[in-house]
Backbone as a ProteinNet text record, in pm:
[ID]
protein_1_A
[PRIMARY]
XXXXXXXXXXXXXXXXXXXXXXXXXXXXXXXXXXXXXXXXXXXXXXXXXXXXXXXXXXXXXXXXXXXXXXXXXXXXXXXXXXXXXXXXXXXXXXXXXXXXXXXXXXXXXXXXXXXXXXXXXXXXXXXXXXXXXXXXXXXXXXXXXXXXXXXXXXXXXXXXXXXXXXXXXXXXXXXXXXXXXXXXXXXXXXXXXXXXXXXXXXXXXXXXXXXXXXXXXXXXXXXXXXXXXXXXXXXXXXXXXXXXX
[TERTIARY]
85.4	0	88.2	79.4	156.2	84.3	168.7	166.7	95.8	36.9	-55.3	103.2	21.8	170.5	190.5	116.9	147.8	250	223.8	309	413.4	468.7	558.3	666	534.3	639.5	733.8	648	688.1	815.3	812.9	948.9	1045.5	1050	1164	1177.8	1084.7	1127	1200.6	1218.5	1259.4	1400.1	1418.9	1544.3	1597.5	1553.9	1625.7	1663	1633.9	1626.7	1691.4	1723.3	1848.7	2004.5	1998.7	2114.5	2136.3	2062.6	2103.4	2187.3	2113.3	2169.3	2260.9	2280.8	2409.5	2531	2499.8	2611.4	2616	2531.6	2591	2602.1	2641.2	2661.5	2857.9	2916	3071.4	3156.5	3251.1	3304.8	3375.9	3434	3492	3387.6	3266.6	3148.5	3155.2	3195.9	3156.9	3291.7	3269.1	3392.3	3462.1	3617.9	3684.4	3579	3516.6	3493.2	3358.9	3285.4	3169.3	3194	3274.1	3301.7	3228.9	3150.3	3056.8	3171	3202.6	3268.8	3217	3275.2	3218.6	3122.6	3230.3	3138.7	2948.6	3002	2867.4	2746.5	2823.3	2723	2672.1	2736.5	2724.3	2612.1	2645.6	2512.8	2398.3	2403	2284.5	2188.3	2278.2	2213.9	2170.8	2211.4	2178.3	2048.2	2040.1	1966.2	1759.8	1837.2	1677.2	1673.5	1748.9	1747.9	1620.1	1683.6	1604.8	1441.3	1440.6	1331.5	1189.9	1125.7	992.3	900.1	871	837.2	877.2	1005.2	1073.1	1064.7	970.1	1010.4	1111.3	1241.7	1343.7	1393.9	1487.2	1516.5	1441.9	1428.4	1366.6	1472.5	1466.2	1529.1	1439.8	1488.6	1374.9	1490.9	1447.7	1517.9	1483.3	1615.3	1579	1681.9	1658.7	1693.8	1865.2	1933	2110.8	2164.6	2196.8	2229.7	2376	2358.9	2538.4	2631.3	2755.6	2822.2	2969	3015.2	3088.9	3110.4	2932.4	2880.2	2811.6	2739.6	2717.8	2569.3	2495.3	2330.1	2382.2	2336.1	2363.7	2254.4	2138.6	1998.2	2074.3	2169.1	2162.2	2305.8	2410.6	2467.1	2414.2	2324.5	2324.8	2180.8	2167	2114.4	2199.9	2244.5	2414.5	2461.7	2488.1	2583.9	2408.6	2299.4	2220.8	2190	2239.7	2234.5	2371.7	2505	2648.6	2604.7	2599.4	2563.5	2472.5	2338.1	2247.6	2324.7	2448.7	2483.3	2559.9	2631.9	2704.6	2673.7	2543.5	2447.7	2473.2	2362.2	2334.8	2462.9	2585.7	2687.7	2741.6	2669.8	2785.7	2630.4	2547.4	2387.5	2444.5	2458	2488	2649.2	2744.9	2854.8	2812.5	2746.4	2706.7	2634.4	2510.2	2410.4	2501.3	2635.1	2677.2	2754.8	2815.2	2912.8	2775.9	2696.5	2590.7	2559	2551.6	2494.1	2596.9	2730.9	2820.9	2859.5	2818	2822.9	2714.3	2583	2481	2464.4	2564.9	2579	2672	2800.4	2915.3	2857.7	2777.6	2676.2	2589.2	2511.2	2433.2	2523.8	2647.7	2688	2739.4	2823.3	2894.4	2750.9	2633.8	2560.1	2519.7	2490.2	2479.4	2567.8	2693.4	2819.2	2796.5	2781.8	2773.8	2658.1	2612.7	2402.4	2478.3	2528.8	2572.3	2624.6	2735.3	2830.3	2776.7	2702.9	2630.9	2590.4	2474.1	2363.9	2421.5	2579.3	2661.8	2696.4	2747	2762.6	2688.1	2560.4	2440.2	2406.4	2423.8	2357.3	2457	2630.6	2690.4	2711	2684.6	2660.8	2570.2	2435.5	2317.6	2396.4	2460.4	2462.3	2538.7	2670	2724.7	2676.4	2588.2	2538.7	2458.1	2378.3	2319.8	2392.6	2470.6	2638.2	2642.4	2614.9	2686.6	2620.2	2457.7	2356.6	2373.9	2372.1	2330.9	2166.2	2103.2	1975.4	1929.3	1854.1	1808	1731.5	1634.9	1531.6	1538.3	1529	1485.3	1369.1	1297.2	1136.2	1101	1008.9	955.3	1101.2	1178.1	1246.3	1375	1359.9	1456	1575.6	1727.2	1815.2	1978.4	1908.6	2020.8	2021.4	2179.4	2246.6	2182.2	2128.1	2078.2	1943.5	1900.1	1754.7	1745.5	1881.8	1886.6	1978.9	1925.8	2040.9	2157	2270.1	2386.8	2450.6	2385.6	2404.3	2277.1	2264.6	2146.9	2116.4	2244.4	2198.8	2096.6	2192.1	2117.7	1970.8	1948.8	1808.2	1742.7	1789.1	1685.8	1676.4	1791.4	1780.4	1668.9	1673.5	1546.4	1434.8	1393.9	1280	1214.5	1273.8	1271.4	1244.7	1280.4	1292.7	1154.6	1106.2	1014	883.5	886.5	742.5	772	801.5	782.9	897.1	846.1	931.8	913	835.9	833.3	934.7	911.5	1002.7	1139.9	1185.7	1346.1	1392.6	1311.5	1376.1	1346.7	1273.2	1263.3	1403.5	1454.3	1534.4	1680.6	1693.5	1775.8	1792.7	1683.3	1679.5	1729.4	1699.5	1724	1896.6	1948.5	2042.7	2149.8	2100.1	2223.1	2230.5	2092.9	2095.4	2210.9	2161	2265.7	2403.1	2438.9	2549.5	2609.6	2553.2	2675.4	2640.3	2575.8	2558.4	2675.1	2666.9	2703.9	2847	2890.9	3023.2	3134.7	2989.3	3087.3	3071.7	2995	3028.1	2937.8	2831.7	2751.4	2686.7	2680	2568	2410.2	2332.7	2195.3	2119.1	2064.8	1938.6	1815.3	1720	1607.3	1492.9	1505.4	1374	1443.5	1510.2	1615	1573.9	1509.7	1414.3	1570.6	1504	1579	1685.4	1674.2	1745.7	1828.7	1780.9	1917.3	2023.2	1938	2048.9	2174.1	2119.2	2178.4	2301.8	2271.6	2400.2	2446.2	2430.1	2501.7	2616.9	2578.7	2608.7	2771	2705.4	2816.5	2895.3	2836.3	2982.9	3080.6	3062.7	3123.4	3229.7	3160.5	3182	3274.3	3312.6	3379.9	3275.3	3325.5	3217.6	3144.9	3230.1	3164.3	3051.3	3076.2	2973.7	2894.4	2889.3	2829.2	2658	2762.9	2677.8	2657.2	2674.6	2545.5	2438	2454.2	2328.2	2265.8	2291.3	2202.3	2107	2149.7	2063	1995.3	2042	1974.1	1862.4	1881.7	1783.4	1643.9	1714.3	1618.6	1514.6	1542.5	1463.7	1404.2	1433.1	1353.4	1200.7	1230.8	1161	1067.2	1075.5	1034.5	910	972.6	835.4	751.2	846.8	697.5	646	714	616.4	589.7	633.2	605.7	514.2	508.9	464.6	513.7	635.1	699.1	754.4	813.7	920.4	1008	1123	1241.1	1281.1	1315.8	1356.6	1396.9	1398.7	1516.7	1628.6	1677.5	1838.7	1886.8	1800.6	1902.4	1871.4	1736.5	1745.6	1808.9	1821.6	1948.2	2083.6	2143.8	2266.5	2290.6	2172.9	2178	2183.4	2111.1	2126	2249.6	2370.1	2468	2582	2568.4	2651.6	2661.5	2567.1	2567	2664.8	2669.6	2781	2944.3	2969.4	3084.2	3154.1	3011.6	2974.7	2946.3	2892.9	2886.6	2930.8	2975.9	3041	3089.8
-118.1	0	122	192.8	364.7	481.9	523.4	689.8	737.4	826.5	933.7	1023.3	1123	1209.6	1306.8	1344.4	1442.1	1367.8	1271.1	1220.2	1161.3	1133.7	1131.5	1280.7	1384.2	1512.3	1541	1515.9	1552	1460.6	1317.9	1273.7	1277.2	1342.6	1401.4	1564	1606.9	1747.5	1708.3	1630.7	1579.7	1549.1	1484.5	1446.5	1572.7	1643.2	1753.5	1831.5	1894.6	1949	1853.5	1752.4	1648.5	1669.3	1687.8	1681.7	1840.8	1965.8	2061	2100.6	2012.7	2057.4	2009.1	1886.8	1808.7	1899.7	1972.5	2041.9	2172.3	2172.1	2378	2298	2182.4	2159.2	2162.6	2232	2255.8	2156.4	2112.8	2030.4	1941.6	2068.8	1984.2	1897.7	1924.5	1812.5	1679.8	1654.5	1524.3	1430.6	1326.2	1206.1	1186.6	1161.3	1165.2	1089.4	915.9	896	924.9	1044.4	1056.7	1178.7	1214	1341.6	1335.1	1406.6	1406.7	1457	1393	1424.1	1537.1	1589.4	1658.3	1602.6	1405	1409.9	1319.8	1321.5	1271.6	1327.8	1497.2	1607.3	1654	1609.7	1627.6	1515.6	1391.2	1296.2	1314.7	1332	1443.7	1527.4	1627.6	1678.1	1675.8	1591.5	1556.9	1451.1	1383	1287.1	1370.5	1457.2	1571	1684.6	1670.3	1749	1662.6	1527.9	1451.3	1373.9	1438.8	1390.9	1429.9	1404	1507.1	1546.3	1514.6	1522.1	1663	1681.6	1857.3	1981.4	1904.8	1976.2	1965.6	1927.9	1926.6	2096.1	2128.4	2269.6	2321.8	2446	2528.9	2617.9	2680.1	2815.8	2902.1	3009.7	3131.6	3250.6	3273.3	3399.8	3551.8	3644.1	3733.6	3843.9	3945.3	4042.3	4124.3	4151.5	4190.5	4291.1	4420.7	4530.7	4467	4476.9	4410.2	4588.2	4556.9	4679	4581.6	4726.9	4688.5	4684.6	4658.7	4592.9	4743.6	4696.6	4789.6	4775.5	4856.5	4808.9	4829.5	4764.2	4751.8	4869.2	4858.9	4961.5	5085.8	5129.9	5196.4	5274.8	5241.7	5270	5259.1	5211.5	5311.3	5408.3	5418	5527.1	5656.7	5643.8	5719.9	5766.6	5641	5681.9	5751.2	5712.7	5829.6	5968.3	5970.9	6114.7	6185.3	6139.1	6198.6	6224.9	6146.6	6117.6	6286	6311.4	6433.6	6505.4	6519.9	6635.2	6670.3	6616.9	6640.5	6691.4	6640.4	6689.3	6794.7	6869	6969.3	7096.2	7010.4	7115.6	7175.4	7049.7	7098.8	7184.1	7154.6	7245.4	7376.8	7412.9	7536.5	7609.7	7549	7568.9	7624.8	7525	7572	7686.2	7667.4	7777.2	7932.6	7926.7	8095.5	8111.2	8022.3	8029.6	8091.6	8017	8071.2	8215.2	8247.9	8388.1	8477.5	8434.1	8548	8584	8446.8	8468.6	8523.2	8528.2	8602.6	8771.2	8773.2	8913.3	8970.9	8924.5	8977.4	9026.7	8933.6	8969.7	9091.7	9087.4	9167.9	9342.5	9307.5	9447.5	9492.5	9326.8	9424.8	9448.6	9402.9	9492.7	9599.3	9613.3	9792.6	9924.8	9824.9	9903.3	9924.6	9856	9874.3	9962.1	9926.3	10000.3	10177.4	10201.7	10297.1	10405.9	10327.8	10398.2	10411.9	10335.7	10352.8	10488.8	10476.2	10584.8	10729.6	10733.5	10809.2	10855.4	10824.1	10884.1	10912.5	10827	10932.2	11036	11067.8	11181.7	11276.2	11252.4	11333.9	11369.3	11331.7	11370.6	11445.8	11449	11521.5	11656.9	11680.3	11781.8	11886.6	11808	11861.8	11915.7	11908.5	11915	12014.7	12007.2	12146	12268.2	12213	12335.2	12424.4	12322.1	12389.4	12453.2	12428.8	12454.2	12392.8	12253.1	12174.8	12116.6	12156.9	12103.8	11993.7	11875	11755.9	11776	11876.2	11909.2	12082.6	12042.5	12225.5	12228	12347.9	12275.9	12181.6	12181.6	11982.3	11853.7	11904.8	11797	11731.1	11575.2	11575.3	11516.3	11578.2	11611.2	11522.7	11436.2	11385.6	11259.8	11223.8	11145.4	10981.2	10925.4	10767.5	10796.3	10883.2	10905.5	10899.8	10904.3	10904.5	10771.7	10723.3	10614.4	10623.5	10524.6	10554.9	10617.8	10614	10650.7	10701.7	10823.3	10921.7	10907.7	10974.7	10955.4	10873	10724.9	10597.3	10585.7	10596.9	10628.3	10731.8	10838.7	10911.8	10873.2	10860.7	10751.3	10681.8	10560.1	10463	10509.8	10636.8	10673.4	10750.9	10830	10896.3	10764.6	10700.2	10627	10513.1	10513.9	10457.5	10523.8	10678.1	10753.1	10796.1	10783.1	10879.6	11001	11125.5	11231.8	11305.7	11310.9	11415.3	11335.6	11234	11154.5	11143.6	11186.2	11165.8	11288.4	11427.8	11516.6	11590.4	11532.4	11557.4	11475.6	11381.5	11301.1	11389	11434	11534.6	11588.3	11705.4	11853.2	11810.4	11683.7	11667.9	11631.6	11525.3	11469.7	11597.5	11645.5	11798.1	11888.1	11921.5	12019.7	11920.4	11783	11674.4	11689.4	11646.2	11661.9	11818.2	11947.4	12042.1	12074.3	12071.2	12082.6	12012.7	11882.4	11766.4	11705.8	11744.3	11732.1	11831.4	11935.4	12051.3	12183.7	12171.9	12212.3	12391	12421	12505	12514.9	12622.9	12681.7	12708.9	12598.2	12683.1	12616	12734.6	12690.4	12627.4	12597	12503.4	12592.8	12708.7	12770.9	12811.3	12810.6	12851	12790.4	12926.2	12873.9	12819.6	12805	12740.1	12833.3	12965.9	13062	13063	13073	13092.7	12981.2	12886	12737.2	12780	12823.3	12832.9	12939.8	13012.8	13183.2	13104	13030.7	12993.7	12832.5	12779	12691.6	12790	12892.7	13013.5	13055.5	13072.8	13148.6	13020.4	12895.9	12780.5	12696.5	12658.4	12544.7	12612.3	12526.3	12544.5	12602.7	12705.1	12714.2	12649.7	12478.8	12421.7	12338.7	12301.8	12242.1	12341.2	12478.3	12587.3	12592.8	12580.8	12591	12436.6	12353.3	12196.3	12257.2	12270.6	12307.1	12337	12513.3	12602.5	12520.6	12430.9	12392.3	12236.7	12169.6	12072	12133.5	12274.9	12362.6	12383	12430	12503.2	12410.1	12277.5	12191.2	12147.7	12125.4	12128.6	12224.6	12329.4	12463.7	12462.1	12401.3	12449.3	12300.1	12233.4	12112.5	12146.3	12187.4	12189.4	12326.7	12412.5	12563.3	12599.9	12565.4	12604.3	12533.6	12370.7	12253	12231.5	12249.9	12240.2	12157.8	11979.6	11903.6	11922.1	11889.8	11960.1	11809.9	11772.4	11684.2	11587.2	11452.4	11341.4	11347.5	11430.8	11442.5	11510.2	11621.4	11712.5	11648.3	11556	11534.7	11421.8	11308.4	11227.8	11271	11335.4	11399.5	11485.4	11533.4	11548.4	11444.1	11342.7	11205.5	11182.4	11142.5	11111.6	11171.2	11290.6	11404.5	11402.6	11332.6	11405.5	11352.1	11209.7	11221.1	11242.9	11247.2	11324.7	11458.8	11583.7	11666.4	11716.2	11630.4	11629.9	11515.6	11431.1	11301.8	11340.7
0	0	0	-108.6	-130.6	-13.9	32.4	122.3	11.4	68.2	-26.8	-28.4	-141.5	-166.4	-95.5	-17.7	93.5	194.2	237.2	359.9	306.7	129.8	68.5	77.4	60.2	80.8	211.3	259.6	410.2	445.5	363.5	449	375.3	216	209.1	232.6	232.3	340	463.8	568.8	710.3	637.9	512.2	436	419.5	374.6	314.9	412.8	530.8	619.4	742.5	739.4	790.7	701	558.8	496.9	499.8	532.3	561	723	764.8	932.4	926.7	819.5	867.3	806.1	692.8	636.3	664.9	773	847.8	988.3	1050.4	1177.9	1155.9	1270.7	1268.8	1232.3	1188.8	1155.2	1284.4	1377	1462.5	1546.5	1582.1	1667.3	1646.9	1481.5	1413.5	1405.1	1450	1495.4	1342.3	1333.7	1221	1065.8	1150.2	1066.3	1027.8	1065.5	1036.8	968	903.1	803.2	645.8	625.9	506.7	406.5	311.3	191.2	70.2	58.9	-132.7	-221.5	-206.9	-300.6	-297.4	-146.3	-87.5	-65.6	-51.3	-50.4	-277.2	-333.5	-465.8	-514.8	-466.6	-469.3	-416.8	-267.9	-227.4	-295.2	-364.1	-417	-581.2	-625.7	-741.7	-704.1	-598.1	-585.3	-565.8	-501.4	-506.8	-594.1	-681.7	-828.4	-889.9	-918.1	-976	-961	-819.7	-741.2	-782.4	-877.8	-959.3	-845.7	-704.9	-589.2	-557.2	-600.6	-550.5	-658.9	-765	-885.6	-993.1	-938.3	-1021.9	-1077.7	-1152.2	-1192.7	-1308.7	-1261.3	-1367.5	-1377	-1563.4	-1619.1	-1634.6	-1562.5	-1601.6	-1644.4	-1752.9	-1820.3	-1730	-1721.7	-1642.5	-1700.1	-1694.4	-1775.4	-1689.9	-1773.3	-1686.5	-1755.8	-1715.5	-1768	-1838.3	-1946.8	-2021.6	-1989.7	-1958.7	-1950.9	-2061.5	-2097.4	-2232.8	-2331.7	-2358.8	-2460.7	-2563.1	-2708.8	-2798.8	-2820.9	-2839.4	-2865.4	-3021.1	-3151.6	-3274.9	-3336.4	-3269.9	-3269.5	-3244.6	-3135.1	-3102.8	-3188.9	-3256.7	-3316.7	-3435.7	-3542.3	-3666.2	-3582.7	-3536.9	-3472	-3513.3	-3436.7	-3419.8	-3539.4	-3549.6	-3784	-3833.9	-3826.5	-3894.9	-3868.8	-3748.8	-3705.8	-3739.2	-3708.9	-3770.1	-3916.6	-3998.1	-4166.3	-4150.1	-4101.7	-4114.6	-4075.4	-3961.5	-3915.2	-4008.2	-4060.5	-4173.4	-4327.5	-4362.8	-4463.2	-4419.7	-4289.8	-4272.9	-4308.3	-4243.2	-4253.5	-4336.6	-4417.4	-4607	-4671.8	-4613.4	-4695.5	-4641.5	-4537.8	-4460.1	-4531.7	-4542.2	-4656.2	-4754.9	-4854.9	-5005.9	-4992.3	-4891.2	-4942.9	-4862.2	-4774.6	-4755	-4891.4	-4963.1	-5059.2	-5148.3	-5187.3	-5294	-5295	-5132.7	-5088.2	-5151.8	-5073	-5146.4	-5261.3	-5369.6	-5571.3	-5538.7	-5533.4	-5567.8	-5531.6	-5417.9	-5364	-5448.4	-5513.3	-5542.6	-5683	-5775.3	-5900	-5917.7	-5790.4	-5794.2	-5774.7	-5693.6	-5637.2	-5765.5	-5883.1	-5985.3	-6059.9	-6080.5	-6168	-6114.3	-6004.9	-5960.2	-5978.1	-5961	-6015.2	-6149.8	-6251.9	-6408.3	-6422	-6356.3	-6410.3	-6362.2	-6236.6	-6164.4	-6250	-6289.1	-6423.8	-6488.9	-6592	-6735.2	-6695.6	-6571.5	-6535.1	-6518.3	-6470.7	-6420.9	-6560.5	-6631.2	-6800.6	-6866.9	-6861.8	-6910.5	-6887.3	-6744.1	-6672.5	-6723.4	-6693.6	-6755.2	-6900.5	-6930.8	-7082.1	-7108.8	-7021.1	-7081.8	-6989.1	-6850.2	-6810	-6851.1	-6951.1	-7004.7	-7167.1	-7201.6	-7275.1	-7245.1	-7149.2	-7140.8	-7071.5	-6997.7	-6964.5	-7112.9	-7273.8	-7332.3	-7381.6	-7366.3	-7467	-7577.5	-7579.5	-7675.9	-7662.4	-7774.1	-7748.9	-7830.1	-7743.2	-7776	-7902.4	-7894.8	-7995.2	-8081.1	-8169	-8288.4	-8288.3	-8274.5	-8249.2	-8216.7	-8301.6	-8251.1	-8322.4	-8373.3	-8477.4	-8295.8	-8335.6	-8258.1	-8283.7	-8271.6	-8346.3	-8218.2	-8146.2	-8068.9	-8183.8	-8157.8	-8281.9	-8239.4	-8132.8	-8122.6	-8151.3	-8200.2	-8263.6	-8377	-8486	-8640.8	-8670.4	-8798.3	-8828.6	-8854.4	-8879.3	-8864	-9008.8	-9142.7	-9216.6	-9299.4	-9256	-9256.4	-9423.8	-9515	-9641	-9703.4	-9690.9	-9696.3	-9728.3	-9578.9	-9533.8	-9611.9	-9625	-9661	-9804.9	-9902.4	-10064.1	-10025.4	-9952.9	-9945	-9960.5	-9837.2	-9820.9	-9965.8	-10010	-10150.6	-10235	-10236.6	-10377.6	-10334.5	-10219.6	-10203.8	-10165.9	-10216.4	-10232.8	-10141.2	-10006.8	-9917.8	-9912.6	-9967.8	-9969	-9870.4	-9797.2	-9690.2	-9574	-9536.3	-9446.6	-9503.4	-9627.5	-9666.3	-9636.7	-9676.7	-9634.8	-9532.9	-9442.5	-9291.3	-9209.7	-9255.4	-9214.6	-9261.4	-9363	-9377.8	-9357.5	-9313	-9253.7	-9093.3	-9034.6	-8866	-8856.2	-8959.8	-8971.3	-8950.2	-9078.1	-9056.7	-8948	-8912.3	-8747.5	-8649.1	-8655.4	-8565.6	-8537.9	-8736.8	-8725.6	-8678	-8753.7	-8738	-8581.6	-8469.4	-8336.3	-8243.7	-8356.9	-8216.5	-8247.5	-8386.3	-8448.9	-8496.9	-8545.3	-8615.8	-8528.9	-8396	-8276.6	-8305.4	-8416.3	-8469.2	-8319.7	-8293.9	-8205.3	-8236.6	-8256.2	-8290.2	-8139.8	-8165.2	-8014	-8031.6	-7963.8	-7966.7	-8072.3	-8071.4	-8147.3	-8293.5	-8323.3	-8415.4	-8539.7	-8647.5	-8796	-8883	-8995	-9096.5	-9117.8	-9132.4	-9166.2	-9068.1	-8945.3	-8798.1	-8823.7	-8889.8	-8886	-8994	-9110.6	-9224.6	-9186.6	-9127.9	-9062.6	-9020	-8894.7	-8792.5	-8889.8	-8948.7	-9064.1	-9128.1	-9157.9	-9238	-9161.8	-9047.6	-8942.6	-8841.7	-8888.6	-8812.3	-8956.7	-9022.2	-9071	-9205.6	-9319.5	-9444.9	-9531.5	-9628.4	-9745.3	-9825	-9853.3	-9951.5	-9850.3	-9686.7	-9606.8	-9575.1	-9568.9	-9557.9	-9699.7	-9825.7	-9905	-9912.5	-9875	-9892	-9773.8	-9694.8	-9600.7	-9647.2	-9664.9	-9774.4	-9866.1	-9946.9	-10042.9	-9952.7	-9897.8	-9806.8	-9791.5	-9652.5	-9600.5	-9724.1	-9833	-9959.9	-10000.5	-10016.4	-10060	-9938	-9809.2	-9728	-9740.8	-9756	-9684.4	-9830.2	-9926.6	-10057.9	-10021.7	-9973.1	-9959.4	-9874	-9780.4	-9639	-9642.6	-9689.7	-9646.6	-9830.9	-9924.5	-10078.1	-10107.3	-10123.1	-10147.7	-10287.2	-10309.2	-10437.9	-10400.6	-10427.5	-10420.8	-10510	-10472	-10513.7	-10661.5	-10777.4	-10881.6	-10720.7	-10844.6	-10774.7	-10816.9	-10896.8	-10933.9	-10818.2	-10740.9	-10661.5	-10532	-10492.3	-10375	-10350.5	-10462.4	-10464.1	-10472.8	-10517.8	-10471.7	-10343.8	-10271.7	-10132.4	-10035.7	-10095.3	-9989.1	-10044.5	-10168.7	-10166.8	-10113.1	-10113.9	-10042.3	-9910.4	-9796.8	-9678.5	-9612.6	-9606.6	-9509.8	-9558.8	-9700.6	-9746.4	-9677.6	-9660.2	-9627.3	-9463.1	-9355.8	-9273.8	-9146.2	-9279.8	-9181.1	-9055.3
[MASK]
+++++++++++++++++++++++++++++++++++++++++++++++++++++++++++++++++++++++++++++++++++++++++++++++++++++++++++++++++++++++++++++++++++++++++++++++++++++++++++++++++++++++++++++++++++++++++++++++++++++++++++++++++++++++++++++++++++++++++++++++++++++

């Protein structure tokens, strides 16, 4: 007949709690040959290792701060944040370098615009220092207002019907030139006739007398309404800049 398992427990609890007293009782109490050995105490306890009554051993996993050691998580952590700081540093590089080409551009075009603006202005002030005027009446007689080879032009215009525009282009061309080259004094209200004196008391006789007749055929269209042949107003367009170059 088997012990129930309770009164099985209990008498190896009385075991176990006998082989403990026996191995915390002093050594010297116990007679030479009653000395418990190593490896008697190693059987012991292997013997209630095995005992399924005691349980036997369990592993239970339990958590241990590692020192030493590297979290792998926690270094490219790391390398992704160095890697951005470094982006950032070279974004912050480029974009002051950018600032200062875009500044150094802008200052030389202010400088250029500055000057240009600075020679324009002087030019017109000196110009009116001298009493040089932009306009004769209504005609306007500054030289980037006429083409570069006035004759030309006015041939074309003639030969393509429009006569009032060839020798309007003539009559301005010449006020231009002798003002702004041949250094003639005429002023802003100054008729055909003032031009023509002032023409006589500056310039050579033979550029003296092309005016004169430039002037004549002018004055004969717009205030006579006589146009002047195409023989003479073509040899005025071939003449002029010979004449007033």
């Amino acid at each position: 007949m088997h012990s129930p398992p309770r009164a099985r427990r209990a008498a190896h609890a009385a075991t176990v709690c006998a082989l403990a007293t026996a191995l915390a009782w002093p050594a010297s109490l116990l007679h030479a040959g009653e000395r418990v050995t190593a490896v008697q105490v190693a059987e012991a306890a292997s013997a209630l290792r095995a005992d399924p009554l005691l349980g036997g051993t369990r592993n239970e996993p339990t958590w241990r701060l590692r020192r030493g050691g590297s979290d792998p998580g926690a270094n490219d952590a790391a390398s992704t944040l160095g890697w951005v700081a470094k982006l950032a540093g070279w974004l912050a590089e480029g974009g002051r370098a950018l600032a200062w080409i875009i500044g150094a551009a802008l200052a030389a075009m202010l400088l250029v615009t500055a000057r240009r603006w600075m020679q324009v202005r002087g030019a017109a002030a000196g110009e009116q220092a001298l009493g040089i005027p932009s306009h004769v009446r209504d005609l306007d007689i500054r030289p980037d207002s006429l083409p570069a080879d006035i004759g030309a032009a006015a041939r074309r215009h003639w030969q393509a019907g429009e006569r009032r525009a060839a020798l309007s282009l003539l009559y301005r061309g010449a006020l231009s030139r002798l003002v702004h080259r041949h250094g003639v004094a005429i002023g802003a209200a100054a008729t055909e006739g003032e031009c023509v004196q002032a023409a006589r008391a500056t310039v050579a006789g033979d550029t003296a007398a092309y005016v004169a007749r430039l002037v004549a055929a002018w004055q004969f269209a717009v205030y006579g309404g006589h146009e002047p042949g195409d023989a003479a107003v073509l040899a005025i367009c071939d003449e002029f800049e010979a004449r007033l170059g």
